[in-house]
C-alpha positions in Angstrom: -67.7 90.3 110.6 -65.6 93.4 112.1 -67.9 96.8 112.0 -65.7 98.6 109.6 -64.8 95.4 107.6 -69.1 95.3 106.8 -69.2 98.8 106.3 -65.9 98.9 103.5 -66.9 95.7 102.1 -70.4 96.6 102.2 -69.9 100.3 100.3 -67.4 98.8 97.6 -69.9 95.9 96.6 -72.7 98.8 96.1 -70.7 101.2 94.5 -69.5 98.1 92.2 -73.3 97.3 92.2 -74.8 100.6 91.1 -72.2 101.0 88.6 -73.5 98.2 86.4 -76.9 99.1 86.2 -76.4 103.3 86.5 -78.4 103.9 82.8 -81.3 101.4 84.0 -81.8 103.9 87.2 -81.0 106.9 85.7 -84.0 106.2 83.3 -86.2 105.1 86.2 -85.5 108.1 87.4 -86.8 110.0 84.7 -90.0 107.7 84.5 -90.9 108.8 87.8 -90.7 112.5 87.5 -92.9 112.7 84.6 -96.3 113.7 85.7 -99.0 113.8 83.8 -102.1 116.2 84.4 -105.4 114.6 82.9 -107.5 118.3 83.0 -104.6 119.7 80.4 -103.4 116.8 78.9 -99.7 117.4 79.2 -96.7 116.8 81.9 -96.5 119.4 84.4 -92.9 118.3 85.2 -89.5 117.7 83.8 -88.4 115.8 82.0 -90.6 117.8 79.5 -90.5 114.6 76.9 -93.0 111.2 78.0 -91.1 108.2 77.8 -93.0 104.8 77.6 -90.9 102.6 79.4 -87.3 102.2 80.6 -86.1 100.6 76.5 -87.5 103.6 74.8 -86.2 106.2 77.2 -82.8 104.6 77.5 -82.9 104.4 73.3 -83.7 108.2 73.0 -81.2 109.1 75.6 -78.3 107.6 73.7 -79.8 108.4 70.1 -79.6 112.6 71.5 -76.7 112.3 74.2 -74.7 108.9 73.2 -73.3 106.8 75.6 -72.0 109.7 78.2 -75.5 110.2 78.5 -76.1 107.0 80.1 -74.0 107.6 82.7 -75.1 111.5 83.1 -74.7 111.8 86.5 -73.1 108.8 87.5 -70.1 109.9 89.6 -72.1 112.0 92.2 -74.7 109.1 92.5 -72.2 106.6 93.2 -70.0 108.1 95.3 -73.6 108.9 97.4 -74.3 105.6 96.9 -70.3 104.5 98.5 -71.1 106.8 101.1 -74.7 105.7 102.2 -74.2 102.5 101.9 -71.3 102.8 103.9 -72.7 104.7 106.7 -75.7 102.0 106.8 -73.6 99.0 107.4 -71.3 100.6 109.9 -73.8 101.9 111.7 -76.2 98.2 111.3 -73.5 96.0 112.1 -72.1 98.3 115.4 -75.5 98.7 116.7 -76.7 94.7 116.3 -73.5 93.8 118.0 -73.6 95.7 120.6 -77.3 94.7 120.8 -76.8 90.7 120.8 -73.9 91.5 123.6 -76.3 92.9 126.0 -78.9 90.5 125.4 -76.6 88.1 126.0 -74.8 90.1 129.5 -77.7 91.9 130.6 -80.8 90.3 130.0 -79.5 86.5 130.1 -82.2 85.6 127.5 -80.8 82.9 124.0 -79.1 84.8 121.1 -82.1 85.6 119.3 -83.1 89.0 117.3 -87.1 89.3 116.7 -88.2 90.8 113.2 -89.3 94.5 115.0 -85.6 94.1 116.8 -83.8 93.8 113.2 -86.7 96.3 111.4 -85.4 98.9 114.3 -81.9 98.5 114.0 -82.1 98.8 110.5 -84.3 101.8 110.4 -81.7 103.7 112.7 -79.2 102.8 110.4 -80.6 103.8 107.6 -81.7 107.3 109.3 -78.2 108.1 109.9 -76.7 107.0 106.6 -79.8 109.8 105.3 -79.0 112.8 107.4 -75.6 112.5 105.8 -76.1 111.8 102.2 -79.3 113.4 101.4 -77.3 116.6 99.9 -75.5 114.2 97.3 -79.2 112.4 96.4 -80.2 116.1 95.9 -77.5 117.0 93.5 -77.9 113.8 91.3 -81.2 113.2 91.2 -81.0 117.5 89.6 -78.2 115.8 87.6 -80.2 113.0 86.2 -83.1 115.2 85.1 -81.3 118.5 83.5 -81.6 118.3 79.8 -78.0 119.9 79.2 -74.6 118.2 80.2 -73.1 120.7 81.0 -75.7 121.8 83.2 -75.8 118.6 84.8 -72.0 119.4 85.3 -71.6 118.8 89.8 -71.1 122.5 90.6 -73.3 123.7 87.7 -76.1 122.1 90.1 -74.4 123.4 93.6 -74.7 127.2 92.3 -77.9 126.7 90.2 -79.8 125.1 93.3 -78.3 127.6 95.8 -79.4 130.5 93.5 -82.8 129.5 93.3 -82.9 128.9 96.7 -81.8 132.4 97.9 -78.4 130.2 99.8 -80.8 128.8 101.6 -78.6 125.4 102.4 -81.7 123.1 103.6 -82.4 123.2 100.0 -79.7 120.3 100.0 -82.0 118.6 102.4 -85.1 118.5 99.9 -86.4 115.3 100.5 -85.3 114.3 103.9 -88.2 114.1 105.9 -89.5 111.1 102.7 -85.8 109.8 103.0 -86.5 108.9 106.6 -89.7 107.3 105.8 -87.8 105.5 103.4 -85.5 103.9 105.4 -88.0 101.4 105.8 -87.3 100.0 102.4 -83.4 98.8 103.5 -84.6 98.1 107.1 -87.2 95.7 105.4 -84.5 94.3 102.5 -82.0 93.2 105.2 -84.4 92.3 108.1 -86.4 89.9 105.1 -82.8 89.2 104.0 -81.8 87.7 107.5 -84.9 85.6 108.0 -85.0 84.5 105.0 -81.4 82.8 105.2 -82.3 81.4 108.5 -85.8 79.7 107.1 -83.7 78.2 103.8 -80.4 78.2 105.2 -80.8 76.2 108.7 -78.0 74.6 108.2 -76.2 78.0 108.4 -75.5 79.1 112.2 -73.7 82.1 111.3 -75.3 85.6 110.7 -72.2 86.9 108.1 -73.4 86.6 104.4 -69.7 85.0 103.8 -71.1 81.6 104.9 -73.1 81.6 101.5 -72.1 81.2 98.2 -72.7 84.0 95.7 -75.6 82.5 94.0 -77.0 81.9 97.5 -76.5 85.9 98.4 -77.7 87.1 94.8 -81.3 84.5 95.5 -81.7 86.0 98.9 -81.1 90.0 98.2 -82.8 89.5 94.9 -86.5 88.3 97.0 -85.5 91.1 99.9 -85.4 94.0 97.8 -88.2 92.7 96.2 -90.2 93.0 99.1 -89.1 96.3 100.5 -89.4 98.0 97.2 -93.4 97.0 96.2 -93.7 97.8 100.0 -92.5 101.3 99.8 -92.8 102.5 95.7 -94.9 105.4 96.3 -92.3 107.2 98.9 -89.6 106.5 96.1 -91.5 108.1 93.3 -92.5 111.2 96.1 -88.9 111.3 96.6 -87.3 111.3 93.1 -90.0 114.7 92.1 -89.5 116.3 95.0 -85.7 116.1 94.3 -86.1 116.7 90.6 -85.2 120.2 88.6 -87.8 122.1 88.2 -90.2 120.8 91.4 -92.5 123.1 92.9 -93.7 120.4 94.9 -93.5 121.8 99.1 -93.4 118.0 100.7 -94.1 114.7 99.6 -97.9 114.4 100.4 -98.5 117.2 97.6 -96.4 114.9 95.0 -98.5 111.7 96.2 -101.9 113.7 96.5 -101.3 115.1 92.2 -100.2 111.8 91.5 -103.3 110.2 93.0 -105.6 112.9 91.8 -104.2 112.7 88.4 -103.2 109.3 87.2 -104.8 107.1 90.2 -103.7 104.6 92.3 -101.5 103.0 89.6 -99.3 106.6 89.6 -98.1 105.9 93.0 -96.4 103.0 91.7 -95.0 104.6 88.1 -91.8 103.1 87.4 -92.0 99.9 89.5 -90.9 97.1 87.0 -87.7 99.7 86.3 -87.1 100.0 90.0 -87.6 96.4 90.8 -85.4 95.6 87.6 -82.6 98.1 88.7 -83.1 97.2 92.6 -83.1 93.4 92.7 -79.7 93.2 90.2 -77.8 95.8 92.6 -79.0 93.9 95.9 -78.5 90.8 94.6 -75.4 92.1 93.3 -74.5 93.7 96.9 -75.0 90.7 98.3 -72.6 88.7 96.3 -70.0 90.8 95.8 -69.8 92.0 99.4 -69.9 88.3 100.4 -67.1 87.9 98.1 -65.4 90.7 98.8 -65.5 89.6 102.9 -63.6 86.4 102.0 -61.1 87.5 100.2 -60.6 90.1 102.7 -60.6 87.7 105.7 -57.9 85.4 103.2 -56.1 88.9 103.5 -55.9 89.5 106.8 -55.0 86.1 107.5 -51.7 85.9 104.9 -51.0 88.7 106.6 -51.1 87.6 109.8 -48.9 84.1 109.1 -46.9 86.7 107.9 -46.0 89.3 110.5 -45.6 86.1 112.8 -43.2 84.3 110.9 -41.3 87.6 110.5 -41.6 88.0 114.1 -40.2 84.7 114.9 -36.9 84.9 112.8 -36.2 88.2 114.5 -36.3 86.2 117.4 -34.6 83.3 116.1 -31.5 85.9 115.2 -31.6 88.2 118.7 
């Protein structure tokens, strides 16, 4: 598959993806900022209301806000999502090319990518697509936790947050130095993602997810993200409070200290089943759909191609 084919089929199918299940992560989101202190007994963060799971927060949301509510948020998360997704896939598919060519050139050793090799590649994809995008993961994870829509409004948040921060502008970066760490958690996804088809899949010599059906892409990025996610919770939940409104938190091994001094080991992982829910439907959704959408891209290109020739012909017919 062409680099910037991946990357545009890549950042629709997640945009398509995230929009589906937006009110599931927007309440996970506000699951994992809550932070309870045992010594007084109440939260010490916003959201100021404790929700007991991802049902009764999503019920409470559209009881007070309706169904807007829901979605609070929603366009600056997936347009970050477009744009992160599509970073990451331009940048994976480029570099593991380029990769597999010199192997292949240079080093005269079988077309063969170890786990480390993909883990690598994915992790410097990843890091790029961060750099980039952290700003917009800023602004709607502050949009996801205001209490007020209008508020939550996009430049509401860019003057309220610049404000606060003096115009300091790395206050758009909050969270990057986790956001790195976390690029483990995609890195992981796709490198379990490409050994996986190659241990069920044998029969499939090809590396492009277009040589799979949809159910076949939906199995194999559903069991990925699995993975990566129980791998790397505690850096997501250190993430989301750092990013929150209303975070004092300095870095993210102050939020994962108060969570483990305060609510134990199992605080590290608040909010799992909501972010395994919400991140197995959208990879195995990515999956799918960008497998999908690569076909009937390639069907594309190729009517257009029979095309152009056969107009190219009868010019030639008639000269």
């Amino acid at each position: 598959m062409a680099t910037l084919e991946s990357a545009i089929t890549g950042a629709i199918a997640s945009a398509m993806a995230n929009t589906v299940v937006y009110p599931l992560d927007l309440s996970k989101t506000l699951i994992q900022t809550q932070h309870h202190d045992k010594k007084h007994g109440e939260n010490t963060t916003i959201p100021s209301k404790k929700y007991n799971n991802v049902i009764d927060c999503m019920k409470d949301i559209f009881k007070t806000k309706g169904i807007k509510g829901l979605y609070q948020g929603s366009t600056t998360s997936i347009v970050g999502t477009f744009i992160m997704n599509f970073c990451y896939f331009f940048w994976y598919t480029l570099i593991r090319k380029r990769y597999i060519k010199f192997k292949l050139r240079s080093l005269k050793v079988p077309l063969r990518i170890s786990t480390i090799e993909e883990l690598l590649i994915g992790i410097f994809a990843a890091s790029m697509s961060q750099v980039f995008t952290t700003p917009i993961s800023v602004i709607s994870t502050r949009q996801q936790t205001i209490q007020t829509p209008e508020d939550a409004k996009f430049i509401n948040v860019v003057k309220n947050l610049s404000k606060q921060n003096n115009g300091d502008i790395t206050a758009f970066w909050k969270g990057l130095k986790v956001g790195l760490m976390l690029t483990l958690n995609p890195s992981i996804t796709y490198t379990s993602y490409q050994r996986l088809k190659k241990i069920i899949f044998k029969s499939s010599e090809q590396f492009d997810s277009d040589s799979l059906s949809p159910w076949q892409n939906f199995s194999l990025g559903v069991v990925s993200k699995c993975i990566s996610t129980i791998m790397t919770q505690p850096l997501i939940v250190a993430k989301a409070s750092l990013q929150s409104v209303g975070s004092n938190y300095q870095n993210f091994q102050q939020v994962l200290l108060h969570l483990y001094k305060h609510e134990g080991l199992k605080g590290l992982w608040k909010g799992v089943l909501p972010q395994l829910t919400k991140g197995v439907i959208v990879q195995g959704l990515l999956f799918m759909f960008k497998g999908e959408l690569a076909k009937k891209l390639n069907q594309i290109l190729r009517l257009l191609s029979i095309i152009m020739k056969r107009k190219l012909k009868s010019s030639s017919v008639t000269n």
